[in-house]
C-alpha positions in Angstrom: 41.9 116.6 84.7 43.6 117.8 87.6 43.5 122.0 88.3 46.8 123.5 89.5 47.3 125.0 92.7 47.2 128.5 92.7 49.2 130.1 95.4 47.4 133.6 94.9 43.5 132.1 95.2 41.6 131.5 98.1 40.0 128.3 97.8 36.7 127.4 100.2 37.5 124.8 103.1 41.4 125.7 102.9 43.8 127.1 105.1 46.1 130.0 104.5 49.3 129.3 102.6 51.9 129.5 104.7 55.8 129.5 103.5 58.2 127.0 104.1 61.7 127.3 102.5 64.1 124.3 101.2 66.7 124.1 103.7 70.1 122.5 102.6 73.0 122.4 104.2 76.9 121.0 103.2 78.6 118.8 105.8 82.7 118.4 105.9 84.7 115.3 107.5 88.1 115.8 107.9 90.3 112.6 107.4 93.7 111.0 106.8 94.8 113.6 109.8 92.9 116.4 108.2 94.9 116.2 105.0 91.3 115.2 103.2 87.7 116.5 103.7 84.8 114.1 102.7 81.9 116.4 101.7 78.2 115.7 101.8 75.2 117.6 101.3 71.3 117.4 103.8 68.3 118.6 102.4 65.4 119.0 104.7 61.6 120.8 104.6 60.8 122.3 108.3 57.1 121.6 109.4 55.4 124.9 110.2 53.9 124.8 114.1 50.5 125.0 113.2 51.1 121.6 111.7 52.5 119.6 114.8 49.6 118.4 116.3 48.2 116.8 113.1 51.9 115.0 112.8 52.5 114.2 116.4 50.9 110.4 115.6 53.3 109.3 113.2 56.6 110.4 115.0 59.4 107.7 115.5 57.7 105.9 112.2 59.3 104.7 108.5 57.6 106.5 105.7 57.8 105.6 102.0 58.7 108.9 99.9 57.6 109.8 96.8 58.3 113.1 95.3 56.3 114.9 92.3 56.4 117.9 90.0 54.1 120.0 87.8 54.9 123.0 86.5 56.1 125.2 89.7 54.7 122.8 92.4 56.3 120.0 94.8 54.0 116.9 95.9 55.8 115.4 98.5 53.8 112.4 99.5 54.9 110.5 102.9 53.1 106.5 103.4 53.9 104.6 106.3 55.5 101.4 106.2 53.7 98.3 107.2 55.4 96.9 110.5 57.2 93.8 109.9 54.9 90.8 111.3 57.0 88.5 113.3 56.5 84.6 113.4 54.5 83.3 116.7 56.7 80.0 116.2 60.0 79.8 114.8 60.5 77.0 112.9 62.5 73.6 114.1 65.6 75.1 112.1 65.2 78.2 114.3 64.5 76.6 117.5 67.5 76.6 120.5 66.7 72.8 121.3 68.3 70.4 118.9 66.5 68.5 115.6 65.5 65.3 116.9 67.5 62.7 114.8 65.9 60.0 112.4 
């Protein structure tokens, strides 16, 4: 059985806890000569500094998200994607010279 975090404790081998807040933010588009405003909204989580060097490797890459909850706690758990593996040689249908005919 899995034991829930507890903010409050110290546990051995951890780091302090440090706060991060939710950050979200509304964005307006005016359009149809400003007569209309197309509304979206951006969430986002900012990375403390202490954290940047462990990060720095995985800039510029796609991660797969997948978000849980328990109780009073967020897991928010980032996997990179595979690179996409591209052929050595394309095929004849691929290929700028022409089929040869039969």
């Amino acid at each position: 059985m899995m034991q829930a975090y507890q903010p409050n404790e110290a546990q051995e081998g951890d780091c302090p806890v440090k706060l991060v807040r939710i950050q979200r933010r509304v964005s307006r588009k005016r359009y149809l000569n400003s007569k209309r405003v197309y509304e979206y909204e951006r969430v986002s989580l900012h990375i403390p500094r202490k954290y940047h060097e462990l990060i720095k490797p995985f800039l510029n890459q796609d991660f797969d998200v997948s978000v849980a909850t328990e109780k009073d706690i967020i897991v928010i758990t980032l996997t990179p994607q595979k690179p996409v593996q591209h052929v050595e040689s394309p095929s004849y249908k691929t290929a700028l010279e022409p089929r040869p005919e039969t």
